[in-house]
N, C-alpha and C positions, 0 to 999 in steps of 0.2 A: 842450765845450772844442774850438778850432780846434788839431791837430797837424799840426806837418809833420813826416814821417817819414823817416829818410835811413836806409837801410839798406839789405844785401845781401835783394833778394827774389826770386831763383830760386827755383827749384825743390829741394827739399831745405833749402833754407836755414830756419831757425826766426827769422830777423829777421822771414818775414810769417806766420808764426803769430802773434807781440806785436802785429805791425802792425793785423790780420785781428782779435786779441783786441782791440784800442783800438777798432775803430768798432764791434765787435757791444754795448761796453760805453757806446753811446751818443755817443762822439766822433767830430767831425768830421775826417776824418783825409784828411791828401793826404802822396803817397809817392812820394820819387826813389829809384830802384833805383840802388846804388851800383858792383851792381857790371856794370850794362850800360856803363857807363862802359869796363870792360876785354877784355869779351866779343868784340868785333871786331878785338881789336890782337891781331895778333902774338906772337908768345913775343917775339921780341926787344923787340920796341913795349915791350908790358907790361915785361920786365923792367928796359929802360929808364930808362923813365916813373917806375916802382916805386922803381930805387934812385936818380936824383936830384933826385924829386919836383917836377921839371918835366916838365910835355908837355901837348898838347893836352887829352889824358884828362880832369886833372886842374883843367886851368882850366874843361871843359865842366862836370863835376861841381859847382866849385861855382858856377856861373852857375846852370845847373838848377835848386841850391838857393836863390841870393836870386832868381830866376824866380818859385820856388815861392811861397818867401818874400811874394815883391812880392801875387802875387794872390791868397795864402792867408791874410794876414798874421796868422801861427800867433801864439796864447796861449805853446806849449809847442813846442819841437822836441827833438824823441827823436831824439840821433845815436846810430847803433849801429853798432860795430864801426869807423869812421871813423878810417885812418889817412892821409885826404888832406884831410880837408877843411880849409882853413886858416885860421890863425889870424882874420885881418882877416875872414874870411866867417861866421866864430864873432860876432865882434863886432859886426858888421854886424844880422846876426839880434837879437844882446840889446840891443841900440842899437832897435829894433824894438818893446821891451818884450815880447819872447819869453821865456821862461825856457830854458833851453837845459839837459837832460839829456844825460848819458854813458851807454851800456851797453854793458856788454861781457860777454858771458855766456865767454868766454876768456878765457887768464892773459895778461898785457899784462905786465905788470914781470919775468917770472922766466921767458917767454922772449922770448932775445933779435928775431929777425928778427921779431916780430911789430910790434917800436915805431917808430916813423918819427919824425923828430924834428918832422912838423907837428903829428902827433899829440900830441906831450909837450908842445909849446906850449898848442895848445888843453887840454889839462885842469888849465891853471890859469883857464881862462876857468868853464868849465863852472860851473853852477852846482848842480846834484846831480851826485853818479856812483853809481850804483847799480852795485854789486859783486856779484861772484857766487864769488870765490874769499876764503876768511878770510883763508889765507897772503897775501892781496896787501893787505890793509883800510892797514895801516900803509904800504905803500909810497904808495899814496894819499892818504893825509893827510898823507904828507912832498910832496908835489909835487903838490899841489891846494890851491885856498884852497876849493872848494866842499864842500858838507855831503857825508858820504863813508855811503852806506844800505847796507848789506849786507842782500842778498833770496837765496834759494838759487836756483836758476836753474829757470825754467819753461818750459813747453813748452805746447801748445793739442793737448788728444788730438782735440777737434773737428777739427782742421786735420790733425793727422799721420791720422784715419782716413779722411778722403776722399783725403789725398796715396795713401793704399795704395789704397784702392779703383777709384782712376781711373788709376793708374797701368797703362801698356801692362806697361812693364817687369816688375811685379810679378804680372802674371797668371799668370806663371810660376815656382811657387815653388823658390829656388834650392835649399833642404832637402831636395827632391823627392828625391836621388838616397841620403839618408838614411831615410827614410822606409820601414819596413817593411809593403807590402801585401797579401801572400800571401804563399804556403809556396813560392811561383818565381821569389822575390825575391832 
């Protein structure tokens, strides 16, 4: 199956461990990093941007995405964590014959700064949202017309063991200074 993947994939982040998980599971998967979109702005840019959900950021994001769209043209697209991408670019995709997934492995209804209202537009577009909190199942099926999956939330321990092993930062274990190793300790 062709994916396009939208999601936060830094470093640390578990949207490219899912990502990382979809092609080792045989899919063909192409990935916009959502949140290189923020990484060069400013605090002020960013917070900007963030609270009146216009700015350049945000229009580059999702050009990126029907970019991707146009030369990928994904089966499936897996947005994760997406609280910019906008509504007409939702549509645009399942106008595409996409199927258009939600994940959110965070709470989205119960707290507040996390919802952006482009966000709450598009999850009436969505066509699955796969949930990972119960407390929220219902707020979802109140303000979504898509099939609402509730999955417990996953992780790739393939991916978080090479994140540790290749990591500079972590050659240095910070426990160290607990750690009891002789009687001069």
């Amino acid at each position: 199956m062709r994916v396009l993947f939208v999601g936060y994939l830094g470093r640390g982040q578990t949207s490219g461990m899912r990502c990382e998980a979809l092609r080792r599971l045989g899919h063909e998967v192409v990935a916009v990093d959502a949140g290189a979109t923020w990484r060069s702005a400013s605090y002020l840019a960013r917070q900007l941007g963030q609270m009146t959900l216009r700015s350049a950021r945000i229009d580059a994001l999702n050009d990126a995405v029907l970019e991707a769209a146009r030369q990928h043209r994904p089966e499936l697209v897996w947005a994760e964590k997406q609280e910019y991408l906008r509504p007409s670019t939702l549509e645009r995709l399942r106008a595409g014959g996409a199927v258009a997934l939600h994940y959110n492995p965070d709470p989205y209804f119960s707290v507040p700064w996390k919802r952006t209202s482009l966000a709450d537009e598009c999850l009436r577009i969505y066509d699955v949202l796969v949930v990972t909190k119960r407390y929220e199942i219902e707020d979802y099926r109140m303000h979504c017309r898509g099939e609402v999956i509730y999955c417990l939330q996953g992780y790739d321990p393939v991916e978080q063991w090479l994140d540790v092993c290749l990591s500079i930062e972590d050659l240095i274990d910070p426990h160290s200074m607990f750690l009891n190793r002789g009687p001069n300790d």
